[in-house]
DSSP file (Angstrom, degrees, kcal/mol; ACC not computed):
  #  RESIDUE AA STRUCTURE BP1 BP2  ACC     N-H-->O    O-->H-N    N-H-->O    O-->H-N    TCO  KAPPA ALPHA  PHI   PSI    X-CA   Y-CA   Z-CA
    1    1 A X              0   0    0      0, 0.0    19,-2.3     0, 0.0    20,-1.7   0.000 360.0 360.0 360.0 139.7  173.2  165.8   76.2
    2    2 A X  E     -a   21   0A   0     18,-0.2     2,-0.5    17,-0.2    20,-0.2  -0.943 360.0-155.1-131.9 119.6  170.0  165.8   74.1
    3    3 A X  E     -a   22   0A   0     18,-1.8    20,-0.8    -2,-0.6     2,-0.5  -0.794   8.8-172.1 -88.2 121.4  166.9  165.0   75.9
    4    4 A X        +     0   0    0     -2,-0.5     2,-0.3    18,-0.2    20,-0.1  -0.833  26.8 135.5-123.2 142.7  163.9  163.5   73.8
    5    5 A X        -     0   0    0     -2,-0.5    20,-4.3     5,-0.1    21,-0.6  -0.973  55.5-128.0-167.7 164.4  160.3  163.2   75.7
    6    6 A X  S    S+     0   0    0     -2,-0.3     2,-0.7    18,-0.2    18,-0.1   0.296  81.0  94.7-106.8   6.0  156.6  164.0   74.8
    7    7 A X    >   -     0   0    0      1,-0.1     3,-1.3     2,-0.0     4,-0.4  -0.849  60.7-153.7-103.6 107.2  156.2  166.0   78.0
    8    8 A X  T 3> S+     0   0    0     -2,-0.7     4,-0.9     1,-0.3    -1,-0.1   0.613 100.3  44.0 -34.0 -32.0  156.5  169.6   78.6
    9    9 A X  T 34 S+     0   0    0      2,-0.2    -1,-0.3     3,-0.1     4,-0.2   0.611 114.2  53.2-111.7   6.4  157.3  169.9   82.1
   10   10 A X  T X> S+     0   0    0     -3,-1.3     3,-1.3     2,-0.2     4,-0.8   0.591 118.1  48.8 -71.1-100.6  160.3  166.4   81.5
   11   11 A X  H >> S+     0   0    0     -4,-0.4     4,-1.6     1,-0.4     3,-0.9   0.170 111.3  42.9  13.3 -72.5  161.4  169.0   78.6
   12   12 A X  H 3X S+     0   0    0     -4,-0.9     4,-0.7     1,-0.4    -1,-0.4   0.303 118.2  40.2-111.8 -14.1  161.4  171.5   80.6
   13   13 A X  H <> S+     0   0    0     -3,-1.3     4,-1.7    -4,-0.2    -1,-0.4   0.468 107.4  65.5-103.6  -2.6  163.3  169.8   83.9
   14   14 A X  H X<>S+     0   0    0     -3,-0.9     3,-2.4    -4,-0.8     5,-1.1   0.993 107.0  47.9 -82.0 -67.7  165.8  167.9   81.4
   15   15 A X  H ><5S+     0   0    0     -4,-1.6     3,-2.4     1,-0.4    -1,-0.2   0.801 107.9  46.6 -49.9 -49.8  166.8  171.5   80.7
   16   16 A X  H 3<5S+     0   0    0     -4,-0.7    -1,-0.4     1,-0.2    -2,-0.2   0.756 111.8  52.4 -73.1 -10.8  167.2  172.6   83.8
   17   17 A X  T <<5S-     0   0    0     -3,-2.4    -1,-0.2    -4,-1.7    -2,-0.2   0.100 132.2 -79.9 -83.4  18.0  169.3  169.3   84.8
   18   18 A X  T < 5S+     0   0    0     -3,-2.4    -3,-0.2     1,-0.4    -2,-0.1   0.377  71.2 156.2 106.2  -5.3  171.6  170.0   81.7
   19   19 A X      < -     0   0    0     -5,-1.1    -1,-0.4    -6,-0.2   -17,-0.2  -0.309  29.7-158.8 -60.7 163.6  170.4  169.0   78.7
   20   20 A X  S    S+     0   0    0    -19,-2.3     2,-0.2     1,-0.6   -18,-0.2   0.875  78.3   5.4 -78.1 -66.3  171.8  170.9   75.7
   21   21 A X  E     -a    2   0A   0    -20,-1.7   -18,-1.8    -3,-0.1    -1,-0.6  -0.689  63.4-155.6-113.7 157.6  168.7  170.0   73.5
   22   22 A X  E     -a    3   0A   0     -2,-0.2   -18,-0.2   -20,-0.2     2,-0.1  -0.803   9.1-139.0-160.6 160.0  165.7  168.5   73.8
   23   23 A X        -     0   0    0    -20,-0.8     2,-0.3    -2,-0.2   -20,-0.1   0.037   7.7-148.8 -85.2 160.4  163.2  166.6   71.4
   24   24 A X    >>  -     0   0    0    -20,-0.1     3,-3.0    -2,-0.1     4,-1.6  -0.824   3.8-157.9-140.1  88.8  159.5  167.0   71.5
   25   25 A X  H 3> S+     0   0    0    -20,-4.3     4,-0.8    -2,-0.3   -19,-0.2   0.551  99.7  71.6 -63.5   3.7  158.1  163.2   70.3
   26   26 A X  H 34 S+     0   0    0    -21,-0.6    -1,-0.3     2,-0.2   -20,-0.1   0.929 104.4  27.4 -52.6 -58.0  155.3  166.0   69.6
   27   27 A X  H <4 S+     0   0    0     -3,-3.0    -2,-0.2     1,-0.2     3,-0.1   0.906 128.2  47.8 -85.7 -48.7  157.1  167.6   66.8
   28   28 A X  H  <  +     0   0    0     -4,-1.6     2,-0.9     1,-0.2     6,-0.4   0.283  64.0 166.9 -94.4   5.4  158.9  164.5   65.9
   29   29 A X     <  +     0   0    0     -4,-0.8     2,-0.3     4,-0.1    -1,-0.2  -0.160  56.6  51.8 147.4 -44.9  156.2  162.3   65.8
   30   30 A X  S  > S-     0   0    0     -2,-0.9     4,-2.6     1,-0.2     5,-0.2  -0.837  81.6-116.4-118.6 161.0  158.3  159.2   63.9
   31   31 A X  H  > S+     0   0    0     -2,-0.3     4,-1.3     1,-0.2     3,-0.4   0.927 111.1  62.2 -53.6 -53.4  161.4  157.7   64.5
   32   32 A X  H  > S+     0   0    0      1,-0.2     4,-5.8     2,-0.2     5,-0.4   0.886 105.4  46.8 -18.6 -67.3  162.8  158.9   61.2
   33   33 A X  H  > S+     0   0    0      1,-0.2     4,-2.1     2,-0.2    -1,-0.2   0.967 110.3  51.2 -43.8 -54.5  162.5  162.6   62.3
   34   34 A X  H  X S+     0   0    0     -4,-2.6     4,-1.3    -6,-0.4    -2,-0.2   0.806 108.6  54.2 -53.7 -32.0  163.9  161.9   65.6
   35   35 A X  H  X S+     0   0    0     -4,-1.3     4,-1.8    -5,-0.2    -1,-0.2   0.880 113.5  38.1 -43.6 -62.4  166.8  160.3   63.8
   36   36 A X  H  X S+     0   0    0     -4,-5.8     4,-2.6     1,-0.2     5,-0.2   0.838 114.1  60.2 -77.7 -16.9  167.6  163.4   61.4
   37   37 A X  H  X S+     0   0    0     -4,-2.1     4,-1.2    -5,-0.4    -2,-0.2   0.780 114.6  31.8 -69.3 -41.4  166.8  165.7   64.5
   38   38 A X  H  X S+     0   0    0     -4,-1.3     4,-2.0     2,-0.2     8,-0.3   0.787 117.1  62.2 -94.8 -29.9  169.8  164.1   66.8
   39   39 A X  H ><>S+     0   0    0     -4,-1.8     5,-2.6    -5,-0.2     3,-0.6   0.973 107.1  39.6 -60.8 -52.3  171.7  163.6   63.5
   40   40 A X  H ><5S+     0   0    0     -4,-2.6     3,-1.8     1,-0.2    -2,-0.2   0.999 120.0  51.4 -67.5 -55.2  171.8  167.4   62.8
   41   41 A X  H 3<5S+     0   0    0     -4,-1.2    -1,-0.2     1,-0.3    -2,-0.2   0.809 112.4  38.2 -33.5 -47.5  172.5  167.8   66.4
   42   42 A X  T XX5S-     0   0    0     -4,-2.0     3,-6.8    -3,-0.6     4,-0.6  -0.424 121.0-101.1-128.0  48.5  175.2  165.6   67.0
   43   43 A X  T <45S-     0   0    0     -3,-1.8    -3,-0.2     1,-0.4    -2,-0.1   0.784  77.5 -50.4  33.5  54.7  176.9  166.5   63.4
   44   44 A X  T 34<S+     0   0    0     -5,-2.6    -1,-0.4    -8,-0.1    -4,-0.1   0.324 129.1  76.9  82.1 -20.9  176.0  163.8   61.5
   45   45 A X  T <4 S-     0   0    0     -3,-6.8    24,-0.2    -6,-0.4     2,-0.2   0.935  79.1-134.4-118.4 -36.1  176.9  161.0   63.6
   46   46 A X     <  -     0   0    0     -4,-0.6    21,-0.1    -7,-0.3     2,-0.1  -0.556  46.1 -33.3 124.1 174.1  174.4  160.6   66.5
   47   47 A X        -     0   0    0     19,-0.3    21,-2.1    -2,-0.2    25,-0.2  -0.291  37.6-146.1 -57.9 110.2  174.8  160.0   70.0
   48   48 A X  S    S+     0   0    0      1,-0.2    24,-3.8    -2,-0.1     2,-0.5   0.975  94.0  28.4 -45.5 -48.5  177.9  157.8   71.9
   49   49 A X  E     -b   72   0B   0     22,-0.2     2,-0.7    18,-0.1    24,-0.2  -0.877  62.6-168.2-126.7 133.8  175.5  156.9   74.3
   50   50 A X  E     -b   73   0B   0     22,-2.6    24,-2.2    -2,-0.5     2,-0.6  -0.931  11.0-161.3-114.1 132.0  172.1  156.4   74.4
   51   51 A X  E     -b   74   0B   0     -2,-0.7     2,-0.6    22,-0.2    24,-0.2  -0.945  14.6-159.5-114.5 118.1  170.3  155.9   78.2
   52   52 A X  E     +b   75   0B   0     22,-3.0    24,-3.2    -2,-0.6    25,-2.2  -0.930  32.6 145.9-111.7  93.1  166.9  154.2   77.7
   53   53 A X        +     0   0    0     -2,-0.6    -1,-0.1    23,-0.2    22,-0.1  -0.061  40.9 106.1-136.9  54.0  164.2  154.7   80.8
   54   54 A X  S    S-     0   0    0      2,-0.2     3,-0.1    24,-0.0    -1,-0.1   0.923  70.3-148.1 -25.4 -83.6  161.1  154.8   78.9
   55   55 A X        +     0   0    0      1,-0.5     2,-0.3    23,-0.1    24,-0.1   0.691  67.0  93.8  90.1  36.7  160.2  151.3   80.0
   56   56 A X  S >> S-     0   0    0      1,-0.1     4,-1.1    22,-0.1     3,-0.9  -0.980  79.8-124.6-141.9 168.2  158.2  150.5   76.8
   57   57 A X  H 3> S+     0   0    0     -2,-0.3     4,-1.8     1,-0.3    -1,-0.1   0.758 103.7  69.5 -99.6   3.2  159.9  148.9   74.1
   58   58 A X  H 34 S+     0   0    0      2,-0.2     4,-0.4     1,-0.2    -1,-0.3   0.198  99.0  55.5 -84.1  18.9  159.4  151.2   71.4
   59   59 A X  H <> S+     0   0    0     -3,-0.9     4,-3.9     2,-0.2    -1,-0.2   0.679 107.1  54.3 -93.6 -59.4  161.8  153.4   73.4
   60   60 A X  H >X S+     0   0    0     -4,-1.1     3,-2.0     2,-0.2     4,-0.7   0.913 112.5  44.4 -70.5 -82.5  164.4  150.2   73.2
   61   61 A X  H >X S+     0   0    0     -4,-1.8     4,-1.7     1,-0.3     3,-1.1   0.692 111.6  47.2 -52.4 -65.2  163.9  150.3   69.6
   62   62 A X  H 3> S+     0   0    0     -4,-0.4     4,-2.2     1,-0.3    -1,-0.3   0.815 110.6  57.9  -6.6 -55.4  164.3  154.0   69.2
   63   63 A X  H <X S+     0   0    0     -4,-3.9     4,-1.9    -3,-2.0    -1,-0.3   0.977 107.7  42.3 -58.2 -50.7  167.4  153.8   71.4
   64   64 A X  H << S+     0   0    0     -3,-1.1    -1,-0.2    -4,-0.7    -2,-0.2   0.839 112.9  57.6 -90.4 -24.2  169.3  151.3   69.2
   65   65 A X  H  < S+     0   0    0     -4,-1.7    -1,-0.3    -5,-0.4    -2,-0.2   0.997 116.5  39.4 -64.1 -57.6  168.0  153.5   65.7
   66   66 A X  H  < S+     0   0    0     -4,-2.2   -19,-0.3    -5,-0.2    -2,-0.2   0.747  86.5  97.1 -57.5 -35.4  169.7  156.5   67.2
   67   67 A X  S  < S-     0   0    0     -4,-1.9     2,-0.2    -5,-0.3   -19,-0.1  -0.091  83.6-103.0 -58.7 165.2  172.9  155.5   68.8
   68   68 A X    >   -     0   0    0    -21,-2.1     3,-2.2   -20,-0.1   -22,-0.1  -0.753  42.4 -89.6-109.3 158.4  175.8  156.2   66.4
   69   69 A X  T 3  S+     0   0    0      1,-0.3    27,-0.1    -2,-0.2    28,-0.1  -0.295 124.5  25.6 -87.4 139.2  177.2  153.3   64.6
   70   70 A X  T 3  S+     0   0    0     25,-2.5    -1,-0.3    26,-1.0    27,-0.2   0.433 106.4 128.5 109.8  -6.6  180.2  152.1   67.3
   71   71 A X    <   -     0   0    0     -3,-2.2    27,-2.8    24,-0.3     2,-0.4  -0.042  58.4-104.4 -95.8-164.0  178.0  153.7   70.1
   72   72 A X  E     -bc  49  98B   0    -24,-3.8   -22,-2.6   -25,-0.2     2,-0.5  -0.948  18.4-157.3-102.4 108.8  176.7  152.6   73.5
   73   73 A X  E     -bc  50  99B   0     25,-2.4    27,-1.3    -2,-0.4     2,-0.6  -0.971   1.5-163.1-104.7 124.4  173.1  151.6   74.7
   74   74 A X  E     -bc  51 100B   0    -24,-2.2   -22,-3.0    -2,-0.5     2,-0.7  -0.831   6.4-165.8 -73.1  97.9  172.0  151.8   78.3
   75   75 A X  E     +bc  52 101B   0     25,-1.5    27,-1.3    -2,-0.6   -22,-0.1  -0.791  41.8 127.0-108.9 116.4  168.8  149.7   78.9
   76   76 A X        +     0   0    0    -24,-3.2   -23,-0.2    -2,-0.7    -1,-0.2   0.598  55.0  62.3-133.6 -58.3  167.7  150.8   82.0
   77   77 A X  S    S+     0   0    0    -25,-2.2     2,-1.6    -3,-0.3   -24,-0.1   0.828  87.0  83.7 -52.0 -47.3  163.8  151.9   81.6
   78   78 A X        +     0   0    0    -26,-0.4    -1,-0.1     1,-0.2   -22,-0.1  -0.694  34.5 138.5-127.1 135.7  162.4  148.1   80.5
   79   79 A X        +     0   0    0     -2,-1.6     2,-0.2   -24,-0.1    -1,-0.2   0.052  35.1 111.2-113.3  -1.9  161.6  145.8   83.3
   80   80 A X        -     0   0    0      1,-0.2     3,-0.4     3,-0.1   -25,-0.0  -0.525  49.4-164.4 -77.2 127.4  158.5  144.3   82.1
   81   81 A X  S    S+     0   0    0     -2,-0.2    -1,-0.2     1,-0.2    -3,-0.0   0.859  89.4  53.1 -92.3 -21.2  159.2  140.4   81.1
   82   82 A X  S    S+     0   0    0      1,-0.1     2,-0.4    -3,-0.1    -1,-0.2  -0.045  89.7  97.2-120.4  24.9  156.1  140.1   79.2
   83   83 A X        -     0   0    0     -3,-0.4     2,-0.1   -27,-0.0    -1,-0.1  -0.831  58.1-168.6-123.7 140.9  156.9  143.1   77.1
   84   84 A X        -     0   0    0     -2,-0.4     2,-0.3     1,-0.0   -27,-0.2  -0.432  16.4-163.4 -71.1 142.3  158.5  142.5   73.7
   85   85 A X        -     0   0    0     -2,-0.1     2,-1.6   -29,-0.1   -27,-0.1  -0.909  20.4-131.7-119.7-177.9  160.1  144.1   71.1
   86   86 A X        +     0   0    0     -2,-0.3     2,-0.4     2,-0.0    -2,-0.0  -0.568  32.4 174.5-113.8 114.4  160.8  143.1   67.4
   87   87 A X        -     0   0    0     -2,-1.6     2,-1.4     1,-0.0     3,-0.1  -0.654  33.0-138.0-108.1 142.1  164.3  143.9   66.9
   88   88 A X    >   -     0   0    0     -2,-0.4     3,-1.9     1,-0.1     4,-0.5  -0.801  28.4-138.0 -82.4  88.1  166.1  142.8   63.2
   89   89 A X  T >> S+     0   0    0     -2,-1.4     4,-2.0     1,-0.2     3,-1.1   0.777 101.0  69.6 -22.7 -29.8  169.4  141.5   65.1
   90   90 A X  H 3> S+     0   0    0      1,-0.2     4,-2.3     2,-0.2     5,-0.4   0.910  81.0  73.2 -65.3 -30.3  171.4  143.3   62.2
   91   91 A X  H <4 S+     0   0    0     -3,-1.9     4,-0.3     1,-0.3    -1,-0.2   0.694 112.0  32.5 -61.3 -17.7  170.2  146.8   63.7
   92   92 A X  H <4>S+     0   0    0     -3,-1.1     5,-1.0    -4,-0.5    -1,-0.3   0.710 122.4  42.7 -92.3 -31.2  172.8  145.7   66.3
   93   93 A X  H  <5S+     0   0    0     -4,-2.0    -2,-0.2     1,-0.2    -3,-0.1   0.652 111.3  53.3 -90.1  -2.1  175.2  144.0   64.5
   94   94 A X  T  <5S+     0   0    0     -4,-2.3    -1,-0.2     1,-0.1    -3,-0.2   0.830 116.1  37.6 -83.8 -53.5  175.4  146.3   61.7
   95   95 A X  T   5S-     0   0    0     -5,-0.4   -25,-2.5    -4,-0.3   -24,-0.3   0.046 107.9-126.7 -98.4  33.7  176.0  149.3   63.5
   96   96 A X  T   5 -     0   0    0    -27,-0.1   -26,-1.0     1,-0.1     2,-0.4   0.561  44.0-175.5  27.2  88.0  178.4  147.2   66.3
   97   97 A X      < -     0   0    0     -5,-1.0     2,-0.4   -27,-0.2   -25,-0.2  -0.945  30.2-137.0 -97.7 148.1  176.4  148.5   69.4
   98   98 A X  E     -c   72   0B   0    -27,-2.8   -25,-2.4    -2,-0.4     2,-0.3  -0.849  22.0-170.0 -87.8 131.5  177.1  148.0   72.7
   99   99 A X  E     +c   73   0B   0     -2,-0.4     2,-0.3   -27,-0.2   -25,-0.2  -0.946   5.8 179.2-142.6 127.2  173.9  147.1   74.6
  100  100 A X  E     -c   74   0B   0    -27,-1.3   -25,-1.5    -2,-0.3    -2,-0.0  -0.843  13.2-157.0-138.6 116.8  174.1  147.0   78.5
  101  101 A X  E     -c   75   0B   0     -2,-0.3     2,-0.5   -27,-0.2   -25,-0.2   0.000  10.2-174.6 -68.3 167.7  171.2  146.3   80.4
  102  102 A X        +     0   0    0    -27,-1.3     3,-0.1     1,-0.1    -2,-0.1  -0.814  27.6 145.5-156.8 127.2  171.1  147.6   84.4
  103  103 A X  S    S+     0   0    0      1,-0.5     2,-0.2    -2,-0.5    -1,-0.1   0.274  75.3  23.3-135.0  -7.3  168.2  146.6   86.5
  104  104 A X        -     0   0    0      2,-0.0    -1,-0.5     0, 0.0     2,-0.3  -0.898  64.9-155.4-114.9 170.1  170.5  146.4   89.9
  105  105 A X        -     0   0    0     -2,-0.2     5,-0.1    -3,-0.1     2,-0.1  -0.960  35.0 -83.5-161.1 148.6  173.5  147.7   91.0
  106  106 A X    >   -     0   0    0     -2,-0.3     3,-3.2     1,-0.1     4,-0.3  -0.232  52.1-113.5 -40.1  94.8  176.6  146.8   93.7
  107  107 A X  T 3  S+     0   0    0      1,-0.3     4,-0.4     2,-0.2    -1,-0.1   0.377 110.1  74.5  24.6 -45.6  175.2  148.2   97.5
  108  108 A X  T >> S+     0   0    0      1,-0.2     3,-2.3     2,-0.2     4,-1.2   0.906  83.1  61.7 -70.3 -59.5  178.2  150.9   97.2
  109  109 A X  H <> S+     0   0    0     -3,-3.2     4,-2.0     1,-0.2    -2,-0.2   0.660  92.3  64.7 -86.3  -1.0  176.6  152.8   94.8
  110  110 A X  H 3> S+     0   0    0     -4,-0.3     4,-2.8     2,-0.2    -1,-0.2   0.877 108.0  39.0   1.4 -80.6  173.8  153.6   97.1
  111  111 A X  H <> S+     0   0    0     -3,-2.3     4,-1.2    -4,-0.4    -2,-0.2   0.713 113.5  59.4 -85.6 -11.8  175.8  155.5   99.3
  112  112 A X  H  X S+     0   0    0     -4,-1.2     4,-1.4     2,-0.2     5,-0.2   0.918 103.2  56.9 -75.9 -43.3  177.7  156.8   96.0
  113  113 A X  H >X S+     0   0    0     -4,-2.0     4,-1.3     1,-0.3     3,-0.6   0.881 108.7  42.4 -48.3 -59.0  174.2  158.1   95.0
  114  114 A X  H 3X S+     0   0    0     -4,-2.8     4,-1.6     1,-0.3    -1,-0.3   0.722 106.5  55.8 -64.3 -26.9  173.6  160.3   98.0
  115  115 A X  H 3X S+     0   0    0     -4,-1.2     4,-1.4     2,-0.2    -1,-0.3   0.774 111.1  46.1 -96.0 -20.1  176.8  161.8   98.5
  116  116 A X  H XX S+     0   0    0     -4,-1.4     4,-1.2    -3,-0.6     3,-0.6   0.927 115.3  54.0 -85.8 -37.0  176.6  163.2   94.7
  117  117 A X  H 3X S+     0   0    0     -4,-1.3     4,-0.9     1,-0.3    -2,-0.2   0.704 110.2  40.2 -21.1 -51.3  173.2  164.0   95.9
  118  118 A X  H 3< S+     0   0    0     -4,-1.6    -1,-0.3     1,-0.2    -2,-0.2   0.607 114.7  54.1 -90.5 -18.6  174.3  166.0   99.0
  119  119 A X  H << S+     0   0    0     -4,-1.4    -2,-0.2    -3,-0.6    -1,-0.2   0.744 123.5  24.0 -76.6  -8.7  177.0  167.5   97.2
  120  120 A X  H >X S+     0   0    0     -4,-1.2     3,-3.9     1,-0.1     4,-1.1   0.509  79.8 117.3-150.0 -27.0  174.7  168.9   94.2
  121  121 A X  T 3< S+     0   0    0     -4,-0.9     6,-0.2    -5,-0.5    -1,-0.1   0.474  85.5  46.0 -43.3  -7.3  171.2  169.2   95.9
  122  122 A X  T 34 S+     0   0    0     -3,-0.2    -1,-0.3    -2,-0.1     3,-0.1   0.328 103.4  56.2-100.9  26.8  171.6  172.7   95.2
  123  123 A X  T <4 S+     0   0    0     -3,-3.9     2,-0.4     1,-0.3    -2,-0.2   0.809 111.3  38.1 -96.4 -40.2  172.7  172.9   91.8
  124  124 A X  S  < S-     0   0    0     -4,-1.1     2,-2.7  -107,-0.1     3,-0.3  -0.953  90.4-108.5-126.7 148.0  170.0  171.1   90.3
  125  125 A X    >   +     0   0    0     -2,-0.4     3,-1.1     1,-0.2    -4,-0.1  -0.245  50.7 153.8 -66.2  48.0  166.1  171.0   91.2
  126  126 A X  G >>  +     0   0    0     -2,-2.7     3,-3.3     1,-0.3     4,-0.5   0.870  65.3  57.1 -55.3 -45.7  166.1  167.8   92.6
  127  127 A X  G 34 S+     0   0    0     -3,-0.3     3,-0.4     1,-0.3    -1,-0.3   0.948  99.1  54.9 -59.6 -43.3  162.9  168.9   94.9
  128  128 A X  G <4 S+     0   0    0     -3,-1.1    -1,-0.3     1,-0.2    -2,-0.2   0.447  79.5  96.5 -89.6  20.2  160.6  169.8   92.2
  129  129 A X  T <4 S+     0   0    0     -3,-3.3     2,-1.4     1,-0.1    24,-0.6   0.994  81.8  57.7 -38.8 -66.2  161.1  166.2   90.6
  130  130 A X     <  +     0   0    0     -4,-0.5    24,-0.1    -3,-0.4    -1,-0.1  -0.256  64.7 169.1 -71.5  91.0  157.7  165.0   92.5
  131  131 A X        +     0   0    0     -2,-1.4     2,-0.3    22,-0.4    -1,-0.2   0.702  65.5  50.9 -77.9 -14.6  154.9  167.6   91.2
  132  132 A X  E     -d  154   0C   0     21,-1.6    23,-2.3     2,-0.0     2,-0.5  -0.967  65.7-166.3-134.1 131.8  152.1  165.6   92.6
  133  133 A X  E     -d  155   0C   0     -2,-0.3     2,-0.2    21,-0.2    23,-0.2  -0.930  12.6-176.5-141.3 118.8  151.6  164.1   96.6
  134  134 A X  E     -d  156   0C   0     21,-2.1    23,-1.5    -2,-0.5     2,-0.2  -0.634  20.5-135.9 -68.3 143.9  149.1  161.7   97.1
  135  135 A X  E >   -d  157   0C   0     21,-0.3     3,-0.8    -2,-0.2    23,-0.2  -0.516  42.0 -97.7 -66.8 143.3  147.8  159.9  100.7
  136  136 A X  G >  S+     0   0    0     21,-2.0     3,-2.1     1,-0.3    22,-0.1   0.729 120.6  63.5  29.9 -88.8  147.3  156.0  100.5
  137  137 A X  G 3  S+     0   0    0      1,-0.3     3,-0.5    20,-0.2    -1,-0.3   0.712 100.3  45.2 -84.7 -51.1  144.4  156.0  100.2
  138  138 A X  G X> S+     0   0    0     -3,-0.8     3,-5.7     1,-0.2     4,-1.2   0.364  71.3 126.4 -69.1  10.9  144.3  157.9   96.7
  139  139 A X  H <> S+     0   0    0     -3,-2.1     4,-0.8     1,-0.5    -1,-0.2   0.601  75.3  51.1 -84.6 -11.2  147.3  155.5   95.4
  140  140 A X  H 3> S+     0   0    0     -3,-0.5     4,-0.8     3,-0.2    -1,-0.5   0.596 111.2  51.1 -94.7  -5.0  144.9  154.5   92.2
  141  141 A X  H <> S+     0   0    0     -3,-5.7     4,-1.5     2,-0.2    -2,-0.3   0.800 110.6  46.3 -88.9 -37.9  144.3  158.5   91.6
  142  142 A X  H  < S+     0   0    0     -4,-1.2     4,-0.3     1,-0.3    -2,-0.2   0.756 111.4  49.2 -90.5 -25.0  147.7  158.9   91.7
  143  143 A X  H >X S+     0   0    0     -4,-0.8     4,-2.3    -5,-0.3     3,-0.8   0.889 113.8  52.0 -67.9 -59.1  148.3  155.7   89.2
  144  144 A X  H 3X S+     0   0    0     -4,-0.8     4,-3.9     1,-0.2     6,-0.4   0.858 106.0  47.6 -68.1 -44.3  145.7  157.3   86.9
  145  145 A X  H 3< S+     0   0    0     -4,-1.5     6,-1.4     1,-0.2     5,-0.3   0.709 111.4  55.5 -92.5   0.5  147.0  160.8   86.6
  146  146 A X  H <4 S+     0   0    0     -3,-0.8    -2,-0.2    -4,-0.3    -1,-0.2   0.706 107.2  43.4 -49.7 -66.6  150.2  159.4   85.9
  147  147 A X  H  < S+     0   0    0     -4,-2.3    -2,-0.2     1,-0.2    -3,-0.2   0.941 112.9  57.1 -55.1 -47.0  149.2  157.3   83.1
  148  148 A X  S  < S-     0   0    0     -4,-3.9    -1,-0.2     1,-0.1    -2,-0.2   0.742 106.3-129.8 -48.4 -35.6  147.2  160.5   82.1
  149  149 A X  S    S+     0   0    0     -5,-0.2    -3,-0.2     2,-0.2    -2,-0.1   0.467  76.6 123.2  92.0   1.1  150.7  162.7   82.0
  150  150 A X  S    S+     0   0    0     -6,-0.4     2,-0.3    -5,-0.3    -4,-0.2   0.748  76.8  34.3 -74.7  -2.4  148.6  165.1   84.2
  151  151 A X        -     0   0    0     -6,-1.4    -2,-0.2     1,-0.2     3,-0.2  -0.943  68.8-151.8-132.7 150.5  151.3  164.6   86.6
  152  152 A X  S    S-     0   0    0      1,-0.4     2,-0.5    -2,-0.3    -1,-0.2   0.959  84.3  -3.4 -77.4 -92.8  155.0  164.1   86.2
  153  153 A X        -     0   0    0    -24,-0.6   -21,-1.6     2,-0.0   -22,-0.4  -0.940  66.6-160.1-113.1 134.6  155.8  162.0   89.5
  154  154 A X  E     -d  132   0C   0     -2,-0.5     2,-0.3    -3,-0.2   -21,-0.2  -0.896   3.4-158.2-101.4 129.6  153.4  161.2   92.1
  155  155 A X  E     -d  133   0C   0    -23,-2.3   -21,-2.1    -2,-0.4     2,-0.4  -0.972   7.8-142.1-122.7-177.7  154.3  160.2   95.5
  156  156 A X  E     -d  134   0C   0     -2,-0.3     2,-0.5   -23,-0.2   -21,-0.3  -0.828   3.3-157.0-109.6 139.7  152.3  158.3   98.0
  157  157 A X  E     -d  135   0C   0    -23,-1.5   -21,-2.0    -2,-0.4     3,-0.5  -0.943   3.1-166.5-114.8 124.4  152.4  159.2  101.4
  158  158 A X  S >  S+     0   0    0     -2,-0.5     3,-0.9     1,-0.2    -1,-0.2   0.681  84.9  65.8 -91.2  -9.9  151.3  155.9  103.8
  159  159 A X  T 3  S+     0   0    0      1,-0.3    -1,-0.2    -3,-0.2   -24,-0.1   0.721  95.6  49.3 -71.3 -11.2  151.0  158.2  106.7
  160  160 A X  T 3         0   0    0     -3,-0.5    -1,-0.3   -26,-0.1   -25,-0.2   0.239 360.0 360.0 -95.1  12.7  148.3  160.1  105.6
  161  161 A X    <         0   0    0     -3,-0.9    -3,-0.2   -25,-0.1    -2,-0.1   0.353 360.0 360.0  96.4 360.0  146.1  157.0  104.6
C-alpha cells in the first residue's frame, strides 16, 4: 500500500496503519513525479487500486493518472456537487478503469465496521487519529486549524460548550 499526502503526521500514521510507502506531495510537487514515484514502486505498472478521500478534485484527477491501466478507482473523498473537475474522458477509457463512487453504504456494514474495530483496536492506533479536541463553542477554531493543517482531526465536544 503506498500512501501519498502533504502532511507529516498522515505520513507518519499511514505508516503506522500499514503503508509500505508513502509520498510527500512536498517532494513530489507535480503529478508527473508522483506518477514515476508509484511507477518505480509498483514495478512499472502502478497501483490495482486507487482509494481517493482527498475530497478535492485534483485528488480525482491524480487518482485516475495513477491507477494502472486495467486498474480500479475508489471515489470516496468528493462529495462536494459544486466542485468540478476537467477530466479528458479518454484518461478513462484509454486506460479501461474502473471508477466506483461510494458516498453510502448497506446498514450491515456499520456493525461490520465495529467488530473489525473491536477486533483490531489494538493493533493499530486508532486513538491517536483525533490530535486536536475542541468544546462547541470553539467549533470555527477548530474549522480554522484544520484548514491550516495545524491539526490533523479535530473533534468537537457539545458538552463542553
Amino acid at each position: 500500500m503506498i500512501a501519498i499526502d502533504g502532511v507529516d503526521l498522515r505520513l507518519t500514521q499511514a505508516k503506522r496503519f500499514g503503508a509500505d510507502e508513502t509520498i510527500d506531495l512536498r517532494q513530489y510537487a507535480d503529478l508527473k513525479a508522483r506518477q514515476a514515484r508509484v511507477r518505480e514502486l509498483t514495478a512499472g505498472k502502478g497501483p490495482d487500486v486507487v482509494l481517493e478521500v482527498a475530497g478535492i478534485p485534483e485528488a480525482f484527477i491524480d487518482a485516475i493518472g495513477l491507477a494502472r491501466n486495467g486498474g480500479r478507482l475508489i471515489e470516496v473523498g468528493n462529495i462536494s456537487g459544486g466542485l468540478t473537475a476537467p477530466i479528458a474522458p479518454s484518461m478513462v477509457t484509454f486506460k479501461s478503469l474502473e471508477i466506483h463512487g461510494v458516498a453510502t453504504y448497506p446498514p450491515h456494514y456499520l456493525k461490520k465496521t465495529l467488530d473489525f474495530l473491536t477486533q483490531h483496536i489494538n493493533r493499530y492506533p486508532y486513538l491517536e487519529l483525533c490530535d486536536a479536541k475542541f468544546p462547541l463553542s470553539r467549533a470555527a477554531e477548530a474549522l480554522d486549524k484544520s484548514e491550516r493543517k495545524e491539526v490533523t482531526r479535530a473533534a468537537l465536544f457539545p458538552q463542553q460548550g
